[in-house]
C-alpha positions in Angstrom: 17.3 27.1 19.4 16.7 23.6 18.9 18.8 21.7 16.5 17.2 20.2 14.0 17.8 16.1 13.4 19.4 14.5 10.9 17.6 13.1 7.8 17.3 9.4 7.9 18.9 9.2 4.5 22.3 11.1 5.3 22.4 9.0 9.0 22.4 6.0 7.4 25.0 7.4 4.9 27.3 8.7 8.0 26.4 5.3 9.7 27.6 3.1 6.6 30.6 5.1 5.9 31.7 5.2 9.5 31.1 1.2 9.7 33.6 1.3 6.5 36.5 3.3 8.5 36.6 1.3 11.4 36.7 -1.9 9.3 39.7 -0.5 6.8 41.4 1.1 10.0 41.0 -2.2 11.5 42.6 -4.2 8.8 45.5 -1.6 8.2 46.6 -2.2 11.9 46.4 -5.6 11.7 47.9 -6.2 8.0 50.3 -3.2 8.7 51.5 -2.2 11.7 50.5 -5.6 13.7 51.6 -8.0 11.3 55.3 -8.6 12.1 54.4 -8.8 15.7 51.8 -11.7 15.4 54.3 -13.2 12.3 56.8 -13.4 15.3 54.6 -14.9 17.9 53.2 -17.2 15.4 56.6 -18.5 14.6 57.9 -18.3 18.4 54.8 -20.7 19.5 55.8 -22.9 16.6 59.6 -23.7 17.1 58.8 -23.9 20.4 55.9 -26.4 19.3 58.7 -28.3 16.6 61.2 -28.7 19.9 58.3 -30.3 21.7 57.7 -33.1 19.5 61.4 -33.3 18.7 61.9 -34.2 22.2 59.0 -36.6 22.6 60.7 -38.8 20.2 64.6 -37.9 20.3 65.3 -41.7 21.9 63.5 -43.6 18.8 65.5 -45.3 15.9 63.3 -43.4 13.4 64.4 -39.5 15.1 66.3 -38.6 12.2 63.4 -39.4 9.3 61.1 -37.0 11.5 63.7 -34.4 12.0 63.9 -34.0 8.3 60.4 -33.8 7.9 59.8 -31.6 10.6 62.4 -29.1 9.5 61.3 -29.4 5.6 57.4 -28.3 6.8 58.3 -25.7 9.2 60.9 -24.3 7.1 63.6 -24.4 10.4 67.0 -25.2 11.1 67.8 -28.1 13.4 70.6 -28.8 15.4 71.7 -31.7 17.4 74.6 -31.6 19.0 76.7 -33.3 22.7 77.4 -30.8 24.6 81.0 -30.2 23.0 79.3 -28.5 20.5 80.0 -32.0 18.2 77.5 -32.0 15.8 75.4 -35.1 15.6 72.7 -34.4 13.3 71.5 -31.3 11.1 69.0 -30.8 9.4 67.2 -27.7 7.5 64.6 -27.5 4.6 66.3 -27.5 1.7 68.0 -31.3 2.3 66.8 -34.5 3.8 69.5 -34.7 6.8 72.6 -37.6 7.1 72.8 -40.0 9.6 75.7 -40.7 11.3 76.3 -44.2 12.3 78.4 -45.4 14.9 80.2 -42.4 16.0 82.3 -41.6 18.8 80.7 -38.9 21.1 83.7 -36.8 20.8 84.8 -36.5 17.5 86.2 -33.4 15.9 84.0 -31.0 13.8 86.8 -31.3 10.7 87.1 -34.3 10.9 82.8 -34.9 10.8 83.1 -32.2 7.8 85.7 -34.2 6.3 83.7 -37.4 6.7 80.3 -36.0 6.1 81.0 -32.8 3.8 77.4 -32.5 3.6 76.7 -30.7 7.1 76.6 -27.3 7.8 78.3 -25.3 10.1 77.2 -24.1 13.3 75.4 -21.4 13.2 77.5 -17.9 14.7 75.5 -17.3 17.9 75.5 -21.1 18.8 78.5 -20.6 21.5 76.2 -17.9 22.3 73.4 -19.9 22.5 75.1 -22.6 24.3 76.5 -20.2 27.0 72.5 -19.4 27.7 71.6 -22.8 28.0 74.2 -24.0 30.3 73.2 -20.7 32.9 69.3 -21.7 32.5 67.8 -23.1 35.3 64.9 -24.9 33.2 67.2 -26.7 30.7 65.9 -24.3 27.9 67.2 -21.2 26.6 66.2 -19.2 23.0 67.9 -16.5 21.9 65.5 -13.1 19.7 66.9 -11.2 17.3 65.0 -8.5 14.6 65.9 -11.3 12.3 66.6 -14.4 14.0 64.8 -16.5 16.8 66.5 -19.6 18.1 64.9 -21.8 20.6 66.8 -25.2 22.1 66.8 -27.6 25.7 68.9 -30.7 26.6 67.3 -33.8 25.2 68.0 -37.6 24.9 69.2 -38.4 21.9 69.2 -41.6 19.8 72.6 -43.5 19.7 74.2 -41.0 21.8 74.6 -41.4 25.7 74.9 -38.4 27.2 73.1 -35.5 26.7 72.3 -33.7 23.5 71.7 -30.2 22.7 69.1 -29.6 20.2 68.9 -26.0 18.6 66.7 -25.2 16.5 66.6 -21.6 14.6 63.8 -19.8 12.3 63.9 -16.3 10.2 61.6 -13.7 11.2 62.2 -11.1 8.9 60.5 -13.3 5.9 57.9 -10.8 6.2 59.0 -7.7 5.2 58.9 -7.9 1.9 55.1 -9.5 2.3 54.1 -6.4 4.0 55.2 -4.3 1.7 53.4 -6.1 -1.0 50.2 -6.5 1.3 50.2 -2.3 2.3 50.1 -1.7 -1.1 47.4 -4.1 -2.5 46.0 -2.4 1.0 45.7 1.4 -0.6 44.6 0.2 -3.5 41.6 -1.5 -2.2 41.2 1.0 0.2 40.7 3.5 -2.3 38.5 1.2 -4.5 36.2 0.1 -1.3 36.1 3.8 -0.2 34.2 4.7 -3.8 32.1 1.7 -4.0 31.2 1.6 -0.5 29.9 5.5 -1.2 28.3 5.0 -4.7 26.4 1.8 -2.2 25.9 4.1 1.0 24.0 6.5 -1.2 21.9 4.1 -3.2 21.2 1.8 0.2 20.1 4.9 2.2 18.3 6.0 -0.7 16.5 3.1 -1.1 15.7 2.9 3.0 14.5 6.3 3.5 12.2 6.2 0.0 9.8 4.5 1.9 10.2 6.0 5.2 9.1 9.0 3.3 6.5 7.9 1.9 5.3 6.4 5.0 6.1 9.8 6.5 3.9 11.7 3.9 1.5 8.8 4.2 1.0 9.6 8.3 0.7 13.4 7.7 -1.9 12.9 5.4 -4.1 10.4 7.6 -6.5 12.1 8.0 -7.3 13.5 4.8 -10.6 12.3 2.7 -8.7 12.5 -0.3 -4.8 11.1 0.6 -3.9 8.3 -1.3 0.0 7.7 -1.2 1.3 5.1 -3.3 3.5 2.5 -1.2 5.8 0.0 -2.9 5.9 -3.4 -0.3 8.3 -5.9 -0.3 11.7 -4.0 0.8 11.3 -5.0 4.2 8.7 -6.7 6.6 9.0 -4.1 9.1 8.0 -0.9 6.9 5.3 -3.5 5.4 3.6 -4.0 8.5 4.0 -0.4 9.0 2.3 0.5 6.5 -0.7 -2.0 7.1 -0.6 -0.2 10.8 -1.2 3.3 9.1 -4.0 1.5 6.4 -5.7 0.5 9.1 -5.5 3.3 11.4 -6.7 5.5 8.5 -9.9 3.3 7.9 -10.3 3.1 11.4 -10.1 7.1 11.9 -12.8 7.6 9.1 -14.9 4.9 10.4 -14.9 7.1 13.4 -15.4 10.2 11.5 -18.4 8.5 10.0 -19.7 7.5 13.3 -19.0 11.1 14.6 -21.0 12.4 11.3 -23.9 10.3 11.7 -24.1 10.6 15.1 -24.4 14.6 14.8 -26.8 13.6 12.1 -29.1 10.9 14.3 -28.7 12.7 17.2 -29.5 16.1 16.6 -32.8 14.4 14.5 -33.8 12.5 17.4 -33.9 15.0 19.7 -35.5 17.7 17.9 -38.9 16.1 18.3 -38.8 15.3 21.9 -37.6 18.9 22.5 -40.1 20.6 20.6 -42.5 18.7 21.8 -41.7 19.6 25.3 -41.5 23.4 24.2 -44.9 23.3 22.8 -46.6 21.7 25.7 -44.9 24.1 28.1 -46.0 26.9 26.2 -49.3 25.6 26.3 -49.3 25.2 29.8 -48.3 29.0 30.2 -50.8 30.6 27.9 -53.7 28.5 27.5 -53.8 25.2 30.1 -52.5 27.0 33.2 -56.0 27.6 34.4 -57.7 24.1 33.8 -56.3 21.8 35.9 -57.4 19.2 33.8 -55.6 20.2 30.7 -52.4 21.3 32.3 -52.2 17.5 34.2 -52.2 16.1 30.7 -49.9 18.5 29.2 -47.4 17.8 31.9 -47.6 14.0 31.6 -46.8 15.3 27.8 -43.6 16.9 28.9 -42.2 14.0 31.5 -42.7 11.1 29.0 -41.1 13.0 26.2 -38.5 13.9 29.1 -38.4 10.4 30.0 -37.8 9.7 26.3 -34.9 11.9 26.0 -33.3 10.7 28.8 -33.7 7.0 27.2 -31.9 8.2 24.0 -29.3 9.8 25.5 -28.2 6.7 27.8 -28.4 4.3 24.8 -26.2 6.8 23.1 -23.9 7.5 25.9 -23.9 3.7 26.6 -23.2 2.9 22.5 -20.4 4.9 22.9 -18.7 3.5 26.0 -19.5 -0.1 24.1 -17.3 1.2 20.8 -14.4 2.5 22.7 -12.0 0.2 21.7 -9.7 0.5 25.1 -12.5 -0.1 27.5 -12.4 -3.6 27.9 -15.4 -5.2 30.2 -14.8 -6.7 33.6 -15.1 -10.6 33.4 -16.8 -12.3 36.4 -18.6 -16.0 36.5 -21.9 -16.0 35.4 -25.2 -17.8 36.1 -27.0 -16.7 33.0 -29.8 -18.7 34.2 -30.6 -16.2 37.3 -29.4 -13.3 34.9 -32.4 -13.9 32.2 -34.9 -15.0 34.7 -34.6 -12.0 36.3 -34.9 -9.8 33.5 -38.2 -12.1 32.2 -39.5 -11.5 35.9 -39.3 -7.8 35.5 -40.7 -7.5 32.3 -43.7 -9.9 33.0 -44.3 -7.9 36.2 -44.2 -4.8 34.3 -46.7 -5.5 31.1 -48.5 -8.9 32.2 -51.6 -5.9 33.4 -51.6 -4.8 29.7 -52.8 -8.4 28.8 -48.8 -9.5 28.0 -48.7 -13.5 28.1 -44.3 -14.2 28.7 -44.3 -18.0 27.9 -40.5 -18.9 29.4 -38.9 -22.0 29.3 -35.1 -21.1 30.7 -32.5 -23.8 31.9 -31.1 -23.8 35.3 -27.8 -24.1 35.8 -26.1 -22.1 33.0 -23.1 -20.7 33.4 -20.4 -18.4 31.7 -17.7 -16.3 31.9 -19.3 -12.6 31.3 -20.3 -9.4 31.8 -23.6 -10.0 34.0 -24.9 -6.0 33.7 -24.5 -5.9 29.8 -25.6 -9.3 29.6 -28.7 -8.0 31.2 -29.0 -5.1 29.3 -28.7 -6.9 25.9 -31.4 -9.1 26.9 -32.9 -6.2 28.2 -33.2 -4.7 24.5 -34.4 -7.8 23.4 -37.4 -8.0 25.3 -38.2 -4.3 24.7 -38.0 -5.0 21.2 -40.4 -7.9 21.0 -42.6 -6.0 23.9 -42.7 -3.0 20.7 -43.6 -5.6 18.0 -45.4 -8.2 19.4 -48.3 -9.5 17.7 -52.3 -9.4 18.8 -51.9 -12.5 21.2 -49.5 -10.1 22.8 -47.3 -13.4 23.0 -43.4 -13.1 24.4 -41.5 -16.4 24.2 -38.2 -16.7 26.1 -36.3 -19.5 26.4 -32.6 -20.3 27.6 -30.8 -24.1 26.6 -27.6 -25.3 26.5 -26.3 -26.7 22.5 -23.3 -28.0 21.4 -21.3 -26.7 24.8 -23.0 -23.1 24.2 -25.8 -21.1 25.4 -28.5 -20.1 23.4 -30.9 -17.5 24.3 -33.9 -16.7 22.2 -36.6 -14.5 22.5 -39.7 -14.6 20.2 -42.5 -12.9 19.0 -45.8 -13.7 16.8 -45.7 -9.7 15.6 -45.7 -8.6 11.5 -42.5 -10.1 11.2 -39.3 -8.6 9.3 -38.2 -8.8 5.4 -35.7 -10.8 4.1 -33.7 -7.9 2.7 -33.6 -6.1 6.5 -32.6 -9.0 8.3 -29.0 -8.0 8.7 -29.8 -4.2 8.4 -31.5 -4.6 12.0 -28.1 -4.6 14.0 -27.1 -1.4 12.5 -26.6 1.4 14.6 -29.5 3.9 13.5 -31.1 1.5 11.6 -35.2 2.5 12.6 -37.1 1.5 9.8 -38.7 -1.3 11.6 -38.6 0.0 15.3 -39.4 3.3 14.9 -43.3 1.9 14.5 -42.4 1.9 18.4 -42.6 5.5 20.2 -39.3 6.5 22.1 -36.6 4.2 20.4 -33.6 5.6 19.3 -32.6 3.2 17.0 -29.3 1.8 19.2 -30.6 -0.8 21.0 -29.8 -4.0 18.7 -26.8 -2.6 18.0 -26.0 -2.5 21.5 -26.8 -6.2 22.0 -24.9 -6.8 18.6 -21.6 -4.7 20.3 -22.4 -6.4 23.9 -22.3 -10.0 22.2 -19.5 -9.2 20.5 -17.6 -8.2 23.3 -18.3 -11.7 24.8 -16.8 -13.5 21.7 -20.5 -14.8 20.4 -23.2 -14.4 17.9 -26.2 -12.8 17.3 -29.1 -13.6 14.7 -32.5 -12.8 13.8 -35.1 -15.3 12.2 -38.5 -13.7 10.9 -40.7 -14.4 8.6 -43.8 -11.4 7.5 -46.6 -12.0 9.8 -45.8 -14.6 11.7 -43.3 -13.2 14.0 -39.4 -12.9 14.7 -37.1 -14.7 16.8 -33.5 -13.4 18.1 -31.0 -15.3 18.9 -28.0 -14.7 21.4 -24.9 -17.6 21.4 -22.4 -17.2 24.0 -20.0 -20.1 24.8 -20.3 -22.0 28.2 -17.7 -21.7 30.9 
């Protein structure tokens, strides 16, 4: 049995709350159980850090100044001693240090005590300390205790001439007490974080996954004449854009169930004639004309032009169709428009010029663009038919091809009874055959083919008439 998923709401909720563990787990370790540790190595890197710059300047007049400052800012105890464990200078944070002037290298420690009562005594684990140093083979030698770390090395210092020892000792267990203070401000905030982080995991994943739903009900319904779910924009760009995606795809998928409607609609009208017409003259043919051969030539020719007919309007239907699929994209190819309409005025003038046509063409040579060169053809195609259907008395067909304004212009004219004002832009319409249906055998489709066709080749397409004196069309395609 297939599990069923997660809501989006309680995954973001697990997803938060999770995210809030890790961080609090996180911060316990380091706060709690880590935080003596890195104390430690902090203060390790540090003395050893002090010693460093002790050393750098342990020969200058000015050592015992910058002894007591170091000591006073690093909280330490400082040493210096000769290697007779004599004490030559101490200092620690609580005092500004005492400098002895003058003094023999080997001089008692009661009798420096005596003398300078201010200095303290050696530290317990110095002899200790002392004993490591003198073993080391790197002049350095620190000692680590749970509460103590001492760190020293042989230096040069100041007013003495042999060798010093400088020692130099800092708490560690300072901390303790801190950590006890931090674990508990620690449980306390991680019990308050724990219920605000929920109370804001519940109102965060219920404020994502209130419009995921309603983009979910939104998508269910898409199809639906009647759906109109109410979306609320601005919580995020994302779902936003989402939601245009789904407007759009629902206005395009009742475009399309309008085109599927009107289609049914058109098509099953436009055959009906053309298939009744064919019945009729075939019954004819078998019960009345079969014997006069006369009759039943005529009644035949009947049946293959209406034929011929419904093979026209199912092309122009089938080839609509392939022009409105929106992932059939055309193959691109240099053209010479020029040779392209020539050849379509040729065929045409060859065709009708024994009906008493008159094709008056004035078409530049040269032209060239980046195109389609069949449906190019077949939009101009449509064009000619058209004025062919409408042309006036004179019979007159004008076709003319310039270049203007670094684009190509194609324009076929006719003197026929011309088109209102108020169908001009009607004419592209798919369908639309109030004008052309005073043409036998049109379906309707063919300016909206060369509208579809001119659209696909990113240009324009117009229409200039005026009643009785003729229309004009207009194709503008952009010039290689």
């Amino acid at each position: 049995m297939k599990r069923k998923a997660r809501s989006f709401q309680s995954r973001l909720l697990g997803y938060f709350m999770f995210f809030t563990a890790v961080i609090f787990a996180v911060l316990w370790l380091l706060q709690t159980v880590f935080l003596q540790s890195f104390y430690n190595g902090m203060l390790v890197k540090n003395t050893i850090a002090v010693a460093d710059r002790i050393a750098s300047k342990s020969d200058t007049s000015g050592i015992n100044e910058y002894i007591d400052e170091l000591s006073r800012d690093n909280s330490i105890l400082v040493f210096v001693t000769d290697t007779q464990s004599n004490i030559l200078y101490s200092s620690d944070e609580y005092k500004n240090g005492h400098i002895m002037k003058n003094r023999e290298p080997k001089i008692a420690k009661a009798d420096l005590r005596a003398e300078h009562g201010h200095y303290r005594e050696l530290p317990e684990n110095y002899d200790e300390f002392l004993s490591e140093l003198v073993s080391s083979e790197n002049s350095e030698a620190e000692l680590l205790t749970d509460e103590m770390y001492v760190y020293g090395r042989y230096i040069s210092f100041y007013g003495c001439e042999d060798d010093a020892v400088l020692y130099i000792g800092t708490t560690l267990n300072a901390v303790g007490s801190t950590a006890r203070i931090i674990r508990m401000q620690l449980l306390w905030v991680t019990l308050l974080s724990v219920v605000i982080g929920l109370v804001l995991a519940w109102f965060m994943s219920r404020s994502f996954s209130r419009p995921v739903a309603q983009l979910t009900e939104k998508a269910h319904k898409l199809a639906d004449k009647e759906s109109d779910i109410s979306f609320r924009e601005g919580f995020c760009s994302e779902l936003d854009e989402l939601n245009d995606t789904l407007d759009n795809t629902a206005e395009k998928l009742r475009r399309s169930q309008e085109f599927q409607n009107e289609l049914l609609a058109n098509v099953s009208h436009d055959l009906r004639t053309p298939l009744t017409m064919i019945k009729g003259y075939a019954e004819m043919i078998r019960d009345i004309s079969r014997e006069d051969e006369k009759q039943c030539a005529e009644d035949v020719a009947v049946i293959v032009e209406e034929t011929d007919r419904l093979t026209a309007l199912v092309n122009e239907i089938l080839e609509y169709s392939e022009l409105q699929m929106t992932d059939t994209e055309l193959v691109m190819s240099d053209v010479d428009l020029s040779e392209a309409v020539s050849a379509v005025a040729d065929s045409f003038e060859n065709l009708y010029s024994k009906d008493g046509f008159r094709f008056e063409c004035d078409i530049a040579e040269d032209i060239r663009i980046c195109g389609n060169v069949s449906r190019l053809k077949r939009a101009v195609y449509n064009l000619m038919d058209n004025a062919v259907r409408h042309a006036g008395e004179d019979k007159w067909i004008g076709v003319t091809l310039r270049s203007e304004d670094n684009k190509a212009v194609i324009e076929i004219s006719d003197h026929g009874e011309g088109i209102a004002p108020e169908e001009l832009e009607r004419i592209w319409d798919r369908y639309y055959t109030k004008r052309q249906r005073q043409g036998k055998g049109v379906s309707g489709l063919g300016l909206a083919i060369v509208k579809q066709t001119v659209m696909l080749h990113n240009g324009e397409c117009r229409a200039e008439s005026e009643i009785g004196k003729g229309s004009t069309f207009r194709i503008v395609l952009g010039l290689s």
